[in-house]
C-alpha positions as MATLAB code, in Angstrom:
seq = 'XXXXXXXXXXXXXXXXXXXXXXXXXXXXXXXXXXXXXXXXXXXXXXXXXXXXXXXXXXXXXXXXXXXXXXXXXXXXXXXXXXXXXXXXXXXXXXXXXXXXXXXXXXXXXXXXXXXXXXXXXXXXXXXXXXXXXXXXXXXXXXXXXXXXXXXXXXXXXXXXXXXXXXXXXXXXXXXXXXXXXXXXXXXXXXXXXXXXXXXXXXXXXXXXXXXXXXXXXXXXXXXXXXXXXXXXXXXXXXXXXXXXXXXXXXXXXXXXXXXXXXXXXXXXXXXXXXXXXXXXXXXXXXXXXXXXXXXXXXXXXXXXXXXXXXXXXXXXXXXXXXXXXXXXXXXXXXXXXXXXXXXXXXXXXXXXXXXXXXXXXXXXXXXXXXXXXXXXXXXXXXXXXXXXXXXXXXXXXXXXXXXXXXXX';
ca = [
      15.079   -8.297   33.275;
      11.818   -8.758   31.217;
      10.899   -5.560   29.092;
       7.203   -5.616   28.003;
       7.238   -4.927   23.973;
       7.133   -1.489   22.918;
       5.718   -1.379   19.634;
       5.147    1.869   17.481;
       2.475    1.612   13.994;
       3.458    5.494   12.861;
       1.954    6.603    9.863;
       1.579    9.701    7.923;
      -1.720   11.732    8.313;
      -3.747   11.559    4.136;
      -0.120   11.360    2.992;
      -0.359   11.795   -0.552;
      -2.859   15.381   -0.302;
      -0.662   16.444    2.830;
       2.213   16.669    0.487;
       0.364   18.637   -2.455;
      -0.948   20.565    0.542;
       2.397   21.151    1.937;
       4.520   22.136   -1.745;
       1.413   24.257   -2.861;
       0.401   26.937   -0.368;
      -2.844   27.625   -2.136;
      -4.177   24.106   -1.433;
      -3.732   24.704    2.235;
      -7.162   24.607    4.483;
      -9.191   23.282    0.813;
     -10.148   20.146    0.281;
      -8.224   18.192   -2.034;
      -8.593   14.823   -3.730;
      -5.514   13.137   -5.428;
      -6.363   11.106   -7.875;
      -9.776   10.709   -9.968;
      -9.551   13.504  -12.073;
     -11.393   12.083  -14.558;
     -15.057   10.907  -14.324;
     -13.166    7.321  -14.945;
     -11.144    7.831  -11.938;
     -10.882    6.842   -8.596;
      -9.967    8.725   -5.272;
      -5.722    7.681   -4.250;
      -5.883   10.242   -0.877;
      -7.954   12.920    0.210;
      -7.450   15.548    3.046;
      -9.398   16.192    5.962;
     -10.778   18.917    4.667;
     -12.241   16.471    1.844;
     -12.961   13.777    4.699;
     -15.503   16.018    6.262;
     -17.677   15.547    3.231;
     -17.590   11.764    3.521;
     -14.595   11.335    0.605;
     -12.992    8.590    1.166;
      -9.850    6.742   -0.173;
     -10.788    4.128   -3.594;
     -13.551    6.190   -4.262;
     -15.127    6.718   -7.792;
     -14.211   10.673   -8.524;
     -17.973   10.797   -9.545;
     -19.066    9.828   -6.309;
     -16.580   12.389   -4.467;
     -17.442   15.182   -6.868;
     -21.128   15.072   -5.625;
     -20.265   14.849   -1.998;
     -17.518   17.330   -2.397;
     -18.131   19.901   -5.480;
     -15.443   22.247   -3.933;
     -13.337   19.897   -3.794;
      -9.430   20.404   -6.016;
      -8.619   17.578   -7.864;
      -4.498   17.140   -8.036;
      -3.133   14.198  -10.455;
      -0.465   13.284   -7.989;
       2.980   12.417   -8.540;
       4.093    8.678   -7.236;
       8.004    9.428   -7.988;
       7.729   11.995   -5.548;
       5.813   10.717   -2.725;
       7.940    7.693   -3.236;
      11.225   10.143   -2.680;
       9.166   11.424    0.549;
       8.734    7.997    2.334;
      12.153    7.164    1.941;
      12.982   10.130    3.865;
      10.119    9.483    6.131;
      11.487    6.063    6.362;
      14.854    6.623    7.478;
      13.474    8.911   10.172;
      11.450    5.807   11.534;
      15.055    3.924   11.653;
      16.662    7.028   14.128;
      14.117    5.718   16.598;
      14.728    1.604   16.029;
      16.887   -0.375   13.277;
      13.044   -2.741   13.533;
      11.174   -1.137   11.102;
       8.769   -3.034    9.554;
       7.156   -0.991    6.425;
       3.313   -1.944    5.757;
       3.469    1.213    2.619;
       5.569    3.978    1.621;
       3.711    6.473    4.678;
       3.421    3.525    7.091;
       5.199    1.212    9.048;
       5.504   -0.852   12.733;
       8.321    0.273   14.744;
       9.553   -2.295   17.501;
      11.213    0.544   20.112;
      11.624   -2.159   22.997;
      14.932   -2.036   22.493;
      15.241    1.766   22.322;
      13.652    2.763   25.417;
      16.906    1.918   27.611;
      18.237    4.970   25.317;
      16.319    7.297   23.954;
      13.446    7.272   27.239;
      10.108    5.983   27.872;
       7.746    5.001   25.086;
       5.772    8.509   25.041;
       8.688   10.391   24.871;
      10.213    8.304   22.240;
       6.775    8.525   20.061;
       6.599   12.100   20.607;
      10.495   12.708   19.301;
       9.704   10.856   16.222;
       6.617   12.963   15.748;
       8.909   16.553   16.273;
      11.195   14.756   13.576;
       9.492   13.756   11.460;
       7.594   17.320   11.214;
      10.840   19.288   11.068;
      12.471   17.145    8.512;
       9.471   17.125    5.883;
       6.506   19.386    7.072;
       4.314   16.711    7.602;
       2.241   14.892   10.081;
       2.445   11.903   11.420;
       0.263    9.833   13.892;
       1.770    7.471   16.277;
       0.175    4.424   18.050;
       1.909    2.966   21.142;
       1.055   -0.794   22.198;
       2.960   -3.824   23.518;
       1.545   -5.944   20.564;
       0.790   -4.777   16.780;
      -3.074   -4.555   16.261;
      -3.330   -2.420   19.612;
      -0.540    0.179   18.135;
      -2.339    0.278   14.598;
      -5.731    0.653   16.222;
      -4.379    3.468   18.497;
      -2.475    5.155   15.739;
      -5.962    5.059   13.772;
      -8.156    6.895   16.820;
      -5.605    9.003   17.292;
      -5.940   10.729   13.832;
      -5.278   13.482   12.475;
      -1.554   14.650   13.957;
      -1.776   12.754   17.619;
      -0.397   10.089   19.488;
      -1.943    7.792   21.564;
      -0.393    5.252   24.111;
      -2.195    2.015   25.287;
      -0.363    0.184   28.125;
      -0.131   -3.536   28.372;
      -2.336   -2.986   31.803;
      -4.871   -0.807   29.950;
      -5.511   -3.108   26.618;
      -8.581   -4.606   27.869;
     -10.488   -1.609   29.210;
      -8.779   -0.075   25.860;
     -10.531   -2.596   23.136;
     -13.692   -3.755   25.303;
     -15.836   -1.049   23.553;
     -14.512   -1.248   20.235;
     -16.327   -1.994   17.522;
     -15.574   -5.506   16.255;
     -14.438   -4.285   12.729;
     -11.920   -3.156   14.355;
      -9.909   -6.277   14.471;
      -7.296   -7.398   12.252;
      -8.973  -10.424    9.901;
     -12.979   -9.194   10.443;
     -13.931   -7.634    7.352;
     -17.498   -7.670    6.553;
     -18.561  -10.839    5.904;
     -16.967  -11.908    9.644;
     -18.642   -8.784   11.131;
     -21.835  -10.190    9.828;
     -21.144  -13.770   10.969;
     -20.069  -12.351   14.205;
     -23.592  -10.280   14.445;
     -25.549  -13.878   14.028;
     -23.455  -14.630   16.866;
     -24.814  -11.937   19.196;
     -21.168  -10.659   19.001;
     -20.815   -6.729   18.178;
     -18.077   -5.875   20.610;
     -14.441   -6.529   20.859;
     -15.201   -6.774   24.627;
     -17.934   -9.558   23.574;
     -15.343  -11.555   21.491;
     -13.102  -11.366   24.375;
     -15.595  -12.951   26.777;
     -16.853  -16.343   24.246;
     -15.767  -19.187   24.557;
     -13.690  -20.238   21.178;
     -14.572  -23.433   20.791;
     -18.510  -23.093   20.423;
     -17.821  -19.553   18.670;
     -15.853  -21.682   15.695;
     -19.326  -23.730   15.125;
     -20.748  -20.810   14.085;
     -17.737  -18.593   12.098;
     -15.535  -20.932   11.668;
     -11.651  -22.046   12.272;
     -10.815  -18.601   12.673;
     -12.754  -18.176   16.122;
      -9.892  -19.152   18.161;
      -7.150  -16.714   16.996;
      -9.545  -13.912   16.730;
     -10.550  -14.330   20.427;
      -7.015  -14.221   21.225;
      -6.430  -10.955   19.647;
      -9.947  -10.040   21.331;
      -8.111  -10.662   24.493;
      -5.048   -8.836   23.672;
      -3.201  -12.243   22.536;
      -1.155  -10.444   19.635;
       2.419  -12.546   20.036;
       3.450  -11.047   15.876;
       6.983   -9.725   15.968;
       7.834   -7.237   13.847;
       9.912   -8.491   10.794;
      12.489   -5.801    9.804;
      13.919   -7.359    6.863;
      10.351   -8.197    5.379;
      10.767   -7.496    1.494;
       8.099   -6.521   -0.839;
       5.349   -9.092   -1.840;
       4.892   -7.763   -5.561;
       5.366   -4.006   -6.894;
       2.673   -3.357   -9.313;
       1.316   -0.632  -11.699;
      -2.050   -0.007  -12.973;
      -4.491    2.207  -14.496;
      -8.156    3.168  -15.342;
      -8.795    4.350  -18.812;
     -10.931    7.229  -19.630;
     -12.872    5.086  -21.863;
     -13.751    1.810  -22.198;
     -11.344    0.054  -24.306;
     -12.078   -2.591  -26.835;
      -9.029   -1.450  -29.396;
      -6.034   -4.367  -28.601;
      -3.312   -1.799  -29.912;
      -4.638    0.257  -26.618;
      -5.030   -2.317  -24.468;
      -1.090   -3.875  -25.321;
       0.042   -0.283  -24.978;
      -0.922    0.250  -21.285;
       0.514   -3.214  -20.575;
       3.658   -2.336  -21.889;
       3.716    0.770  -20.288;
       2.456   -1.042  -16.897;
       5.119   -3.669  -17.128;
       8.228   -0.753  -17.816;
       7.137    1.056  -14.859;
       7.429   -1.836  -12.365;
      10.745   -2.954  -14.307;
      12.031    0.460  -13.507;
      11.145    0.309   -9.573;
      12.575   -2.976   -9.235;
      16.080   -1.996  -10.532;
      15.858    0.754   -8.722;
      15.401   -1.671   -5.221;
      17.447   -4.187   -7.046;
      15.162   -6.808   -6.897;
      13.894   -8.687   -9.407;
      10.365  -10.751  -10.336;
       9.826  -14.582  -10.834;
       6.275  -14.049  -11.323;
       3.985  -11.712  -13.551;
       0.380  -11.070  -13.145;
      -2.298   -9.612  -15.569;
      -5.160   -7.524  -13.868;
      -7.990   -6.895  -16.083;
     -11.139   -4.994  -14.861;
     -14.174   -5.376  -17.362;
     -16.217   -2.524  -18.169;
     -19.580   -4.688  -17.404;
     -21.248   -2.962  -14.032;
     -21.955   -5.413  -11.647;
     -23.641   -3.098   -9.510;
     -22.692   -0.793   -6.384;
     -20.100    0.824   -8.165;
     -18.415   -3.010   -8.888;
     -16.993   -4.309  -11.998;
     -15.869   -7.951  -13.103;
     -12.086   -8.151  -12.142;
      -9.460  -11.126  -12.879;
      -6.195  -11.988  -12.681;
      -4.129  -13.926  -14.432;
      -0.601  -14.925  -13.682;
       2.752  -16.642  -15.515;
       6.221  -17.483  -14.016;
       9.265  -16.392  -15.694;
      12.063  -18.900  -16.911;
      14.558  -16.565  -14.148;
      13.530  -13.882  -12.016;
      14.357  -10.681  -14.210;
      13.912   -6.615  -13.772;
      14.086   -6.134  -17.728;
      10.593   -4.326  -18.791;
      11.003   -6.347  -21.993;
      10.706   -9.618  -20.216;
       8.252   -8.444  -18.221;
       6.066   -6.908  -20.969;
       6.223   -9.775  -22.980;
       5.261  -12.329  -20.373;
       1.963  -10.072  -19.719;
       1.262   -9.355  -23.281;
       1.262  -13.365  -23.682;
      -1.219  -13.460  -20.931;
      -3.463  -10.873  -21.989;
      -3.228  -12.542  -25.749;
      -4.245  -16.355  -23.928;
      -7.093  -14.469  -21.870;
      -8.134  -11.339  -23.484;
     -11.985  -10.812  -22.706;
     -14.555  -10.314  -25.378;
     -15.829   -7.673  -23.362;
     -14.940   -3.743  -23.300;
     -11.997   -3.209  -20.583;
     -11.792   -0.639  -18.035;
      -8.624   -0.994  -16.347;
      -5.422   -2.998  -16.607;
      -2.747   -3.626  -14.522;
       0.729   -5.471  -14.272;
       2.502   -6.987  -11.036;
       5.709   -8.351  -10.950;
       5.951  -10.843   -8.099;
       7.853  -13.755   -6.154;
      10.512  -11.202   -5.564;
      14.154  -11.813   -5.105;
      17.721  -10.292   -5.196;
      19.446   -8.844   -7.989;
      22.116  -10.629  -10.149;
      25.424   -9.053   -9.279;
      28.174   -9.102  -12.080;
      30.081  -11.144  -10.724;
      26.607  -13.991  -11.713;
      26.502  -13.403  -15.413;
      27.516  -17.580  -15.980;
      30.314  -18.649  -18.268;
      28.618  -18.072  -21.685;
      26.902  -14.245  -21.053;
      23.962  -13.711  -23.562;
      25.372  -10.683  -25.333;
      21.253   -9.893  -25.422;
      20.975   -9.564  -21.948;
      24.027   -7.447  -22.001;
      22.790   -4.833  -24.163;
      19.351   -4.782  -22.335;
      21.075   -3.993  -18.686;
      23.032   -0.730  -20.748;
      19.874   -0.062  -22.210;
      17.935    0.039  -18.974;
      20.398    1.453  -17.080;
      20.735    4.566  -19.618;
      17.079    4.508  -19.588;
      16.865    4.923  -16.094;
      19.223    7.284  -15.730;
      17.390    9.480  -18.343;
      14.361    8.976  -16.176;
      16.091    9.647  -13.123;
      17.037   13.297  -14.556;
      14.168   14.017  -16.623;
      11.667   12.484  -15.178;
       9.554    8.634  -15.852;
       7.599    9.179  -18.243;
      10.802   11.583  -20.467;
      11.690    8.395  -22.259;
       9.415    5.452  -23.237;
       8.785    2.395  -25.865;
       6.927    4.015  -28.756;
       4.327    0.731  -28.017;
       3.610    2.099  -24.549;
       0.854    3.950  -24.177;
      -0.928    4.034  -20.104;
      -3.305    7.105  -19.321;
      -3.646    6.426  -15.717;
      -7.035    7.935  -13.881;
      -5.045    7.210  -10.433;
      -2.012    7.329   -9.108;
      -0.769    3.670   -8.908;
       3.094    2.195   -7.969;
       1.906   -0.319   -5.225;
       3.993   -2.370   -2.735;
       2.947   -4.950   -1.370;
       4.516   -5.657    2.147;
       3.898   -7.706    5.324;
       0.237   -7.463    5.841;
      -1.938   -6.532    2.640;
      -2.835   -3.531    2.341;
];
């Protein structure tokens, strides 16, 4: 018998301030910014109570601190929140093994399969919720729809703490009235195209005909009507792996000093070498983020990356430290820098022992019991308890990105 999909996008409700919120009872009913506690800083997550005074996620803290001067500024903790959506994750995998994560606090759930056992989609949603809230004190909104976007649109009007179900009967009369923004792949510059093309609805997408819509936006007109229409045939891929984990940071100042500016990379470069071995996965590819210090404007700034291959995928800091320090010593800008960040990706498995070759580089060796004692030590005492005496990475934000499925 055919079973119409059942798909779940759950995530958790300003994740990072609900947790500071949650482990400090004095934060509770304030508004609270994580992140950007320095005028060179930008907004990581913000609670509702901050929300209400238009704060908003990637926000300069200068900006927030004028809508918001109440507002308590908490430096955040990324080992911790990290700990959190792994439990949060395995409580997404009681309800279906098909867990697609999109972040640490978010993730597709394909429960088609679980509905036979566990009861109809509401119910299912709703016992993931109670879980979910017992297990860590948190909230979590759930979106129900038989394709992707329709669940991750639902779960995002059903903020804070709810749960809203679309039915497969109910997805037109559900998007029609939505704002066209609202569609996965129409960011601004489609919105505006779309505009020119008397098109401000998801209902008017639905209703134009693709092939004279793609003279005026482009190739993209067809699939975008499609998911105007409800068309959404994306499974969701369980066994997905990361994109690139990466690290970065604003400095308080500008920096011009190259001692600085090598320190943070270092720094950058050991922290992603540390969350790789502890996924053990490693990186084929490095990348160099540099933000200039030049204003374009609007809150902007000049940003570029650079990127370099490795000779073998590695999770070694070392390696990866000294494949971005070559970068930023081939493109280092004669401008003042503002931030700096290192990526490590092309990820892949991790070498087992039983794959150190016939001749094993004694080097490499001593590296892997160096890391591994280093980790351990940071494991117990915390990341930042042991470090190279070159690294050196104030960070403005918390950072520790990973990139999965669908960017973020």
């Amino acid at each position: 018998m055919h079973r119409e999909p059942t798909i779940l996008h759950a995530d958790m409700d300003a994740f990072y301030a609900a947790v500071e919120q949650r482990d400090h009872s004095e934060l509770r009913g304030r508004p609270v910014i994580v992140g950007g506690g320095s005028v060179r800083g930008v907004v990581a997550a913000c609670s509702y109570e901050a929300r209400v005074f238009g704060v908003r996620s990637a926000m300069p803290a200068v900006q927030a601190r004028k809508l918001c001067p109440d507002a308590v500024f908490v430096r955040g903790d990324m080992a911790k929140y990290r700990r959190i959506g792994a439990q949060v994750r395995r409580l997404f995998e009681e309800v279906s093994p098909l867990v697609e994560p999109l972040s640490i606090d978010e993730a597709f759930i394909d429960a088609t399969g679980s509905v036979a056992l566990l009861g109809p989609p509401r119910t299912i949603a709703e016992r993931l919720r109670a879980r979910v809230r017992a297990e860590t004190g948190l909230a979590v909104s759930v979106g129900i729809g038989p394709g992707k976007m329709v669940a991750k649109i639902a779960s995002d009007l059903a903020k804070p703490d709810g749960l809203l179900e679309v039915p497969a009967a109910a997805v037109a009369a559900f998007l029609g009235p939505l704002p066209v923004a609202r569609l996965f792949g129409v960011g601004a510059v489609m919105q505006a195209a779309l505009a020119r093309a008397g098109i401000a609805t998801i209902g008017d997408l639905a209703r134009a005909d693709a092939v004279r819509l793609a003279a005026r936006i482009g190739p993209m007109a067809e699939a975008l009507v499609a998911l105007a229409r409800g068309d959404d045939t994306r499974v969701v891929e369980a066994d997905r792996a990361a994109k690139s984990y990466g690290e970065e940071g604003t400095f308080e100042r500008d920096v011009r000093d190259d001692r600085l500016a090598r320190g943070a990379i270092i720094a950058h470069a050991e922290a992603v070498a540390r969350r790789l071995r502890h996924d053990g996965v490693r990186a084929g590819t490095v990348v160099l983020k540099v933000k200039l210090a030049t204003p374009l404007g609007g809150g902007r700034f000049p940003l570029f990356t650079r990127q370099t291959a490795l000779d073998e995928p590695s999770d070694d800091g070392k390696v990866l430290s000294d494949a971005a320090l070559a970068l930023w010593t081939r493109h280092r800008p004669h401008e003042a820098v503002r931030l700096l960040g290192v990526t490590g990706a092309g990820i892949v498995g991790a070498v087992s022992a039983g794959q150190l070759g016939l001749f094993p580089d004694p080097t490499r060796r001593r590296r892997a019991a160096l890391n591994g004692a280093l980790d351990r030590l940071a494991d117990r005492f915390g990341a930042h308890s042991v470090t190279r005496a070159d690294a050196h990475a104030p960070k403005a934000t918390p950072t520790g990105q990973v990139k999965r499925g669908e960017d973020e």
